[in-house]
FINU-370575 format. One line per 4 residues: their letters; for each residue z, x, y of C-alpha. Coordinates in steps of 0.2 Angstrom, whole numbers, plus 5000, padded with zeros to 4 digits. Each point is the difference from the previous one (the first is absolute). Layout:
REM residues N
a> Z X Y  ... .
This chain:
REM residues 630
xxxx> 5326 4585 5766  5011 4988 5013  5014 5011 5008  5005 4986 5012 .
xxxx> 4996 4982 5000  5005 4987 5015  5000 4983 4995  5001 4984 5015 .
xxxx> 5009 5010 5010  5007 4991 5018  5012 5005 5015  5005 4993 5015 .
xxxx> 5010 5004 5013  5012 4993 5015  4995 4999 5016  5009 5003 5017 .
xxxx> 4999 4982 5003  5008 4996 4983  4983 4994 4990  4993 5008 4985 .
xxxx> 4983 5011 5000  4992 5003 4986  4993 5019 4997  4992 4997 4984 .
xxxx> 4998 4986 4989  4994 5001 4981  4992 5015 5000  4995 5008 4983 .
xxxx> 4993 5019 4996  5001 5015 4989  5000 5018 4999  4991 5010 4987 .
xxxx> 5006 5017 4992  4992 5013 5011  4996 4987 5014  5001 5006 5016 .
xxxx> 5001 4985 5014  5002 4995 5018  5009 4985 5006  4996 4998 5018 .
xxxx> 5001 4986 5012  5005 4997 5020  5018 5004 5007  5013 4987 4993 .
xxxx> 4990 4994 4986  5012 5004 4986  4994 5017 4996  5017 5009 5000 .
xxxx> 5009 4987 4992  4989 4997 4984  5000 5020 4996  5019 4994 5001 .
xxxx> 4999 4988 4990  4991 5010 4986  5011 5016 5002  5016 4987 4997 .
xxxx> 5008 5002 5016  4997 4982 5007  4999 4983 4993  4985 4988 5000 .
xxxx> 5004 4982 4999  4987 4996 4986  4989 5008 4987  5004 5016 4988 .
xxxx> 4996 5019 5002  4997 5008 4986  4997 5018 4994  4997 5009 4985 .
xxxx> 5014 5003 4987  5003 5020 5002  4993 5004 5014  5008 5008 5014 .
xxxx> 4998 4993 5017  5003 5009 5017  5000 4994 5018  4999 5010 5019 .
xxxx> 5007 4988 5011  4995 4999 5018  5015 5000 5005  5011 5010 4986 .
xxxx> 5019 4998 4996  5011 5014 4993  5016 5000 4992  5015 5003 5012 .
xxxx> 5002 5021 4999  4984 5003 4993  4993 5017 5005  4980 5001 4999 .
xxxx> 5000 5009 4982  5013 4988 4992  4988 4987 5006  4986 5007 4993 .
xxxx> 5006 5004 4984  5010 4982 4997  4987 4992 4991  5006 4997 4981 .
xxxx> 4987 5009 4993  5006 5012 4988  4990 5015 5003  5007 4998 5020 .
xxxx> 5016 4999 4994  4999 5017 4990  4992 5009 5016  5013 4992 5011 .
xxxx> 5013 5006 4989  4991 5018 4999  5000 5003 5018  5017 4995 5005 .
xxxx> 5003 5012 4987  4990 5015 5010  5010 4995 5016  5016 4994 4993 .
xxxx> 5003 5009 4985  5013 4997 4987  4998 5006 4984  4987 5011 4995 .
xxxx> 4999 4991 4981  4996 4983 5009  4986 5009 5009  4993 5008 4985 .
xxxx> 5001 4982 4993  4989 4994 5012  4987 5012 4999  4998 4997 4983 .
xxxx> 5000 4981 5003  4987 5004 5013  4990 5011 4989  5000 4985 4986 .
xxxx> 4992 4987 5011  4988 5014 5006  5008 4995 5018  4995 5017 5009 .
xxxx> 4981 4994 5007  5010 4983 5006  5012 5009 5009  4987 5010 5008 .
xxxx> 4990 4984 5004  5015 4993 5010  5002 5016 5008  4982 4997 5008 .
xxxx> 5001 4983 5003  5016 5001 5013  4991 5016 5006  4984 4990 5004 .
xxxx> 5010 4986 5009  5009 5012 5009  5017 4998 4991  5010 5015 5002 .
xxxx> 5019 4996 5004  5005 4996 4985  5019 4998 5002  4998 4992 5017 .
xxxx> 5007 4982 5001  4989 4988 4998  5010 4991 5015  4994 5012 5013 .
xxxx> 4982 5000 4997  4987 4991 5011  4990 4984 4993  4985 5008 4997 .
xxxx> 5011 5013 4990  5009 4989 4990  4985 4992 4998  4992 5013 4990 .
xxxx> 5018 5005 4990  4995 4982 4993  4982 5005 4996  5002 5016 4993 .
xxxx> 5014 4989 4989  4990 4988 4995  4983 5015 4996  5014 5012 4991 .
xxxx> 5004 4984 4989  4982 5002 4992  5001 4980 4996  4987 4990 4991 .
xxxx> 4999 4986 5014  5001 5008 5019  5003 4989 5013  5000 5007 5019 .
xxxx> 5002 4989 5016  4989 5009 5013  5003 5018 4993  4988 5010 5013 .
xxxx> 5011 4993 5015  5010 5015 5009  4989 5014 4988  4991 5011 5008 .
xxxx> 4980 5003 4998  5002 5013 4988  5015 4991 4990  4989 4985 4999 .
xxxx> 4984 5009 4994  5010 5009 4986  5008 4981 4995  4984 4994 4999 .
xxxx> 4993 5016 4988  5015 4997 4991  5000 4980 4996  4982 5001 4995 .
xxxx> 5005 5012 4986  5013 4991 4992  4997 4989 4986  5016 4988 5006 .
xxxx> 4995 4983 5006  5003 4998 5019  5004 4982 5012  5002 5005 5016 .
xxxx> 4998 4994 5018  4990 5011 5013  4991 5001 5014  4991 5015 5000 .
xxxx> 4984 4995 4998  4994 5018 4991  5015 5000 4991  4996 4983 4995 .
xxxx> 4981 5007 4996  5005 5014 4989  5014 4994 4989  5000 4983 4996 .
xxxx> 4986 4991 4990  5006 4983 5006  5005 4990 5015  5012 4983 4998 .
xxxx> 5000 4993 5016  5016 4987 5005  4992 4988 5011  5009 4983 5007 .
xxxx> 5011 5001 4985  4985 5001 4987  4993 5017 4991  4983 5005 5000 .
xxxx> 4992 5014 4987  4988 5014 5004  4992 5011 4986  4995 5012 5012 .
xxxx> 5005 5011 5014  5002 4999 5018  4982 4996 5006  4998 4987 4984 .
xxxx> 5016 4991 5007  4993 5001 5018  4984 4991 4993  5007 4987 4987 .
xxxx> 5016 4995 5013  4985 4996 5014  4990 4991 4988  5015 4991 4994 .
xxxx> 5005 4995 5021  4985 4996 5000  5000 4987 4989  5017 4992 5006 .
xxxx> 4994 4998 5016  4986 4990 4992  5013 4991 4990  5012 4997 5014 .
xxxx> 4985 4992 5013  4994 4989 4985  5018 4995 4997  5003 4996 5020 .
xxxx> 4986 4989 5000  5006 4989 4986  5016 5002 5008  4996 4990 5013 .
xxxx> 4993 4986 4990  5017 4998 4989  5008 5000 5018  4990 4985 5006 .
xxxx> 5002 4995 4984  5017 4999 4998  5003 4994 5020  4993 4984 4999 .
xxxx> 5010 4995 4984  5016 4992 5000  5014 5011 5006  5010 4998 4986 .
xxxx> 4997 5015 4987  5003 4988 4984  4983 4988 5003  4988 5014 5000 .
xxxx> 4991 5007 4988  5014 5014 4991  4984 5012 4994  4992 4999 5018 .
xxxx> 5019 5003 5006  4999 5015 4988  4983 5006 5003  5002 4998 5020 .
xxxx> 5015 5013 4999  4989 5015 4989  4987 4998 5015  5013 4999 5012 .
xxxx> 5006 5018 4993  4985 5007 4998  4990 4996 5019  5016 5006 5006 .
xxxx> 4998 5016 4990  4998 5015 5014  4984 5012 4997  5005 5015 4998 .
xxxx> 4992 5012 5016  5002 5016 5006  5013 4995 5009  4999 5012 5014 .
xxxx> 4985 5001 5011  5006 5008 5017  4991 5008 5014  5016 5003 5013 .
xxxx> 4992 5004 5017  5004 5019 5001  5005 5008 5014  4992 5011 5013 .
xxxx> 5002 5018 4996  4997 5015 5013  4994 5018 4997  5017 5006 4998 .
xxxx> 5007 4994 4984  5011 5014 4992  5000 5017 5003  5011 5013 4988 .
xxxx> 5003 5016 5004  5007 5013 4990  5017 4989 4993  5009 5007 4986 .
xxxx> 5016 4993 4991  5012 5003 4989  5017 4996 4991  5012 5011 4997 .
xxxx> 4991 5017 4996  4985 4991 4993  4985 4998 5012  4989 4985 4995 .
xxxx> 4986 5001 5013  4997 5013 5008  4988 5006 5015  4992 4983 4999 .
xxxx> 4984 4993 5012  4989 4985 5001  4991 4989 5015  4999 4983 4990 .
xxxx> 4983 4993 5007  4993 4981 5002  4999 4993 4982  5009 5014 4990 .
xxxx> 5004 4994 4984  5012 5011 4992  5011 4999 4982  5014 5012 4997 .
xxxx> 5003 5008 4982  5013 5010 4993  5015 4999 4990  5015 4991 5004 .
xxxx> 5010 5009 5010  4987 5012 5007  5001 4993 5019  4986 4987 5000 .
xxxx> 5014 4985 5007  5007 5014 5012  4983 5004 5005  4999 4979 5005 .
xxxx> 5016 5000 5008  4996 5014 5012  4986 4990 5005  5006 4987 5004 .
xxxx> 5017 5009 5008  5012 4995 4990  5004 5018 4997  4997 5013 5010 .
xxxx> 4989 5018 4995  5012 5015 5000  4985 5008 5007  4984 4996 5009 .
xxxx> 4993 4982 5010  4994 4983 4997  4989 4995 5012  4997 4979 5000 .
xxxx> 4989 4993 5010  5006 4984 5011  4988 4987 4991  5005 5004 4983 .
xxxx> 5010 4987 4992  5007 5003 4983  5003 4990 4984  5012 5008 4987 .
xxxx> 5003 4993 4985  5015 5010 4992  5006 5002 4981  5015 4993 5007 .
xxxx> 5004 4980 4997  5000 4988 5011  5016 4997 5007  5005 4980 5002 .
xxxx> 5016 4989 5002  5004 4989 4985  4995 4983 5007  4985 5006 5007 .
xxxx> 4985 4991 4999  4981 5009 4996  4992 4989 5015  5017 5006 5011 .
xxxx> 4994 5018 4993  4985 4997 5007  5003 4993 5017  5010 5014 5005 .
xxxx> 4984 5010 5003  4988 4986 5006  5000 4981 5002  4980 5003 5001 .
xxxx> 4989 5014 4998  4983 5003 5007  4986 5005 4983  4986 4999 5015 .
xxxx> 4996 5000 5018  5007 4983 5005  5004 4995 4983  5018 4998 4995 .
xxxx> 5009 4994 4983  5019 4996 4996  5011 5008 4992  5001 4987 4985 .
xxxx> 4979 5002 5000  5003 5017 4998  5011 5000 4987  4988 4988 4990 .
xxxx> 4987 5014 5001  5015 5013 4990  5001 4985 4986  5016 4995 5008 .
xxxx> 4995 4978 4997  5009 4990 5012  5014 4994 4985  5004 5022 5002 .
xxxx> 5004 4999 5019  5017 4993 5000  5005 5007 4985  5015 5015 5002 .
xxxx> 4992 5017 5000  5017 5006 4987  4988 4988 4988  4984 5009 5002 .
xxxx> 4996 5012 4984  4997 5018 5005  4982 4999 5002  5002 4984 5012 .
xxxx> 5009 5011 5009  4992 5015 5003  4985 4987 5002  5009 4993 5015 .
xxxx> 5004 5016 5008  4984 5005 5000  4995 4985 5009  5011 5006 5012 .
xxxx> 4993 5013 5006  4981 4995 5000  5007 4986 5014  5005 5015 5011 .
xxxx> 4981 5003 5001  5003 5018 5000  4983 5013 5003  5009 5014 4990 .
xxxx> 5004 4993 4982  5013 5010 4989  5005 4994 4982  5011 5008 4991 .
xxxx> 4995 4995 4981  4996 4982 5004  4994 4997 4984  5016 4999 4990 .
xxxx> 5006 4986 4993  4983 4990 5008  4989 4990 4988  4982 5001 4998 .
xxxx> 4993 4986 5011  5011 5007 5013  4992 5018 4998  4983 4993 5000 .
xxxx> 5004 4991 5017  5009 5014 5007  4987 5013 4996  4988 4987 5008 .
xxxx> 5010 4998 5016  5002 5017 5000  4981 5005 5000  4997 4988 5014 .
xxxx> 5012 5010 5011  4995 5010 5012  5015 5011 5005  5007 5016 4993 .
xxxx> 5007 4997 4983  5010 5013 4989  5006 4993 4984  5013 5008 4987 .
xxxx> 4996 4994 4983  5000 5003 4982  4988 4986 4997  4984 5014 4999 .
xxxx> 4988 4983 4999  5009 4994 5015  4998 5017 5009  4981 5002 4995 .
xxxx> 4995 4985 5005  5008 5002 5018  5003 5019 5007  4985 5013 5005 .
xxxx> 5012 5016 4998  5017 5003 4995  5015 5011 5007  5007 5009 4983 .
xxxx> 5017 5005 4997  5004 5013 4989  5018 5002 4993  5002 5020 5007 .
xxxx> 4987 5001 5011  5006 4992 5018  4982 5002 5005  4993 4984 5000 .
xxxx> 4983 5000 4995  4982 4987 5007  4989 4998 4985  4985 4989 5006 .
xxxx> 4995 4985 4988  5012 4990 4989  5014 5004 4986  4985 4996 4985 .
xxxx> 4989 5014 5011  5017 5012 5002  5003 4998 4981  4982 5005 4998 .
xxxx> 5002 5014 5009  5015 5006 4996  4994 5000 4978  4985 5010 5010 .
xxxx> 5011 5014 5007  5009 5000 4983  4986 5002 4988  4992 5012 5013 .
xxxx> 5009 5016 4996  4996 4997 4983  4982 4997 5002  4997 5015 5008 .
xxxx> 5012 5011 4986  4989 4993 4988  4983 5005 5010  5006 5017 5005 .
xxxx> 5002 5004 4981  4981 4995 4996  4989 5016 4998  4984 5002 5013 .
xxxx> 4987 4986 5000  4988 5014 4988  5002 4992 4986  5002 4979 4997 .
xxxx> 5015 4998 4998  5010 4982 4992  5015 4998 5011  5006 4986 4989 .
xxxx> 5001 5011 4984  5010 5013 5007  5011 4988 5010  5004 4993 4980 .
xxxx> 5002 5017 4994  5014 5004 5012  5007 4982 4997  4998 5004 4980 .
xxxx> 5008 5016 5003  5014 4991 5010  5001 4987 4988  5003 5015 4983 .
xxxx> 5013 5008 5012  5011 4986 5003  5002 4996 4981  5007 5017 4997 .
xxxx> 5011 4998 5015  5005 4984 4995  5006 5005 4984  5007 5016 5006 .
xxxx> 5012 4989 5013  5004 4988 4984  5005 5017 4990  5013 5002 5019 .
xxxx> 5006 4985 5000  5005 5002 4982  5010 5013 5002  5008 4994 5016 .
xxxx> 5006 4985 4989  5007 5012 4986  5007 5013 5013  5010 4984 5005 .
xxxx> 5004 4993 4984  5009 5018 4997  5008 5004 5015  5007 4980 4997 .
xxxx> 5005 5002 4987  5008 5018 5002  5014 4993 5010  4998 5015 5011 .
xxxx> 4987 4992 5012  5004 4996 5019  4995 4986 5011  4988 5011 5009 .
xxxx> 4990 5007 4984  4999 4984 4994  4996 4992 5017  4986 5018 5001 .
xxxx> 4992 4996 4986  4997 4978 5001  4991 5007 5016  4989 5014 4994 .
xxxx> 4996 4986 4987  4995 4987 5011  4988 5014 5007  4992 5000 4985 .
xxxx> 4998 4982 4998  4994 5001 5015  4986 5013 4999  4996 4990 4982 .
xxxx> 4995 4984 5009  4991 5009 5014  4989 5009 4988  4998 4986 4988 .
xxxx> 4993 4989 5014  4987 5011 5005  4997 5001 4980  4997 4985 5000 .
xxxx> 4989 4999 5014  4990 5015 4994  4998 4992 4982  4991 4984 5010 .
xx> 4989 5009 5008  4995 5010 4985 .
């Protein structure tokens, strides 16, 4: 069944020098119920503004977007708005849903209460749309994205908060149709991991835009690429597009050379005929400008193949000794030591907020330790890519950007490029250079401050989530510069393919421990490890309770006994919590409608309610798993 169908849909826009550019032009596709697809595409080809489009909050100059009558449609923005005043539960709950709207209503009542009649209202309104498990399931939802606050204005939250306000609006909504602009941006490891669990179980269909390429891998079962204005379809997943999109440049560059040579037939052609346009022949006219298009068509390359001539290093590079920091009366690191050696390649993992960034800045000396020494040796050079955007004046240009670190820069003993050649290599074309950076899209942007600070030719590399807001072809080239280079390296990122593919151990941060911990081998082997040390105690439970190797004895069988045992006591609990929960709702019906009741009995029993609802979902999950495995 077609949830959403886009017919002939095109959008242009206007220049800094006043001409129009097209971003798309007659494109046409659809979604399926259940479909779950990726649109992706380099920096500034209309990515952001067609999820617009389709979520209704832009126009597009031609063509029709339609979706299914009755469905209900939802949409994480990258860059989310609020209404003025908005704190981050009125947000959450202001979708027109009624069910929300019942449980919106119910908890101001908890908090704010004004009559205990309109309260016992809503509980039974609750009771009849069977709302308890939903409420339950928001409740998980903001706790997984780390929502907590929820009477804090939505005005004093950070990007990356607001940010997920929006997606945990958007997920609460439970829509049909999903729609999320780079949702695993500002997430931690953890946070995206469960997103991903979670997306994959739900029946909704889902368009979004990503770059997280395991992400990509796991949730979506098809890839729409924008290219050049034109959409491309991939049945398939990440490695099936990396195939069919190399066969298909593959065969445009064919195309393109065939078409240059004819090209410069038609040239000749139309040079030795009369200069005036009417006395040629109009179909060779017609014919010459197709060709003229299409030999001029550029083939689409990696874009970025650099090899920056590093600099020396000597034996000293950084030496930490014993530093410790904190704020307030909260220590995140604590009694921390490391001698970074020649060709250390180091990610950084841990929630937000745990001190990875406070760790970088130390390094580097922006801030100081409260206690302990940093020890840089005199040839190391460092490169630091922030979170933090790059900072330019209005009429600035991106080749001006540029210039101010380097007119040239050496990639090789005696060999030396320009700045304008190196920003070709960051698929910055030549018709980009003069163009104001205030016009860039967010991913041009970022794009361009890495360049940045590969010019600086640093030995000591430090990127502080690089990969935000980066496309694809972009990763894949960065990830290719990056192997090549032969300095230190510490990377902070919640792209796990990023990080697997470039770091040999990893600094961990864990939210109450301010001891930082060297796991060797990448976040794929750490996960590993980590499900290891987990299952461990278990495993060795289960093996201390076999009898002496006398007898054989089938270890399956009475691991299923216990688990059949598990499985006949859960029941009885289940129903015995039910029975509870009963009698909690009766209990308050009475005391209601006593007219004797306080705010606090009323207020005592909605909690010890919410216990049970709680305890009910907890051991029904683990029914339900049991009854799986059985």
């Amino acid at each position: 069944m077609l949830f959403l169908s886009i017919e002939s849909l095109s959008k242009q826009y206007m220049t800094a020098e006043g001409k129009d550019k097209p971003l798309f032009k007659e494109i046409s596709f659809g979604v399926d119920q259940g479909q779950k697809i990726a649109l992706v595409g380099i920096n500034g080809s209309g990515k952001s503004t067609l999820l617009k489009i389709i979520a209704g909050l832009e126009t597009q100059d031609a063509g029709t977007v339609a979706f299914k009558n009755g469905i209900t449609v939802a949409f994480a923005d990258q860059n989310p708005t609020f209404q003025e005043g908005d704190t981050v539960i009125t947000s959450i709950y202001s979708s027109q849903n009624e069910t929300l709207k019942i449980l919106r209503e119910y908890r101001q009542q908890l908090t704010h209460p004004t009559s205990i009649d309109k309260l016992q209202d809503l509980i039974s309104h609750i009771d009849g749309l069977n709302a308890w498990d939903y409420e339950s399931q928001i409740e998980q939802i903001l706790g997984e994205l780390g929502i907590y606050d929820l009477d804090q204005p939505v005005s004093q939250l950070s990007g990356g908060q607001r940010k997920r306000v929006a997606l945990a609006r958007a997920l609460i909504e439970k829509p049909d149709f999903l729609i999320l602009d780079e949702p695993t941006n500002h997430l931690d490891l953890e946070t995206i991991e469960w997103l991903e669990n979670y997306l994959s179980s739900q029946q909704m269909s889902l368009l979004l835009v990503t770059h997280d390429r395991y992400f990509l891998e796991k949730v979506t079962n098809e890839i729409i690429e924008l290219d050049k204005g034109q959409i491309y379809r991939y049945k398939g997943n990440y490695a099936y597009f990396l195939e069919k999109k190399s066969e298909r440049i593959a065969t445009q560059q064919t195309e393109v050379e065939k078409a240059q040579n004819l090209f410069k037939k038609e040239l000749d052609w139309m040079r030795r005929q009369p200069r005036a346009r009417g006395t040629k022949a109009k179909y060779r006219v017609e014919a010459f400008d197709e060709v003229k298009e299409k030999a001029h068509r550029k083939s689409e390359g990696s874009g970025l193949e650099l090899n920056v001539q590093g600099r020396r290093q000597g034996r000293k590079i950084i030496e930490i000794e014993g530093i410790s920091k904190a704020y307030d009366d909260k220590t995140i690191i604590k009694d921390f030591s490391y001698t970074f050696k020649r060709g250390d390649r180091i990610g950084v993992i841990g929630k937000n907020g745990s001190g990875k960034t406070t760790l970088l800045n130390m390094l580097t000396g922006i801030l100081p330790p409260d206690a302990g020494a940093i020890d840089t040796g005199s040839t190391t050079v460092f490169g630091y890519y922030t979170q933090k955007e790059l900072a330019f004046d209005e009429g600035q240009k991106v080749i001006d950007i540029v210039k101010e670190v380097a007119e040239v820069i050496e990639i090789s003993k005696g060999t030396f490029i320009t700045a304008a050649q190196f920003l070709q290599h960051f698929q910055f074309p030549p018709d980009m250079h003069y163009t104001q950076v205030s016009n860039l899209s967010g991913g041009e942007k970022r794009r361009l401050q890495l360049l940045r600070v590969l010019m600086k030719n640093p030995n000591f590399l430090i990127l502080d989530e690089p990969t935000n807001d980066l496309d694809l072809i972009t990763l894949n080239v960065l990830e290719d510069f990056l192997m090549k280079f032969e300095g230190c390296l510490i990377l902070v990122s919640h792209d796990r393919y990023f990080m697997d593919k470039l770091v040999d151990h990893i600094f961990i941060f864990k939210e109450d421990e301010p001891a930082i911990k060297d796991f060797p081998g990448n976040y794929t082997d750490y996960r590993q490890n980590l499900q290891q040390e987990e299952e461990a105690p278990v495993a060795k439970k289960a093996k201390n309770k076999l009898p002496e190797p006398k007898a054989s004895v089938d270890t399956a069988k009475k691991i299923s006994y216990k688990d059949k045992r598990e499985y006949e006591k859960l029941e009885q609990e289940i129903e015995v919590l039910e029975e509870k929960k009963q009698r909690f709702m009766n209990q308050l019906n009475e005391t209601s409608l006593s007219g004797k009741a306080t705010h606090e009995d009323i207020t005592n029993l909605s909690q010890q309610m919410d216990e049970v609802n709680r305890l009910i979902d907890e051991k029904s999950n683990r029914w339900l798993e049991l009854s799986e495995l059985m």
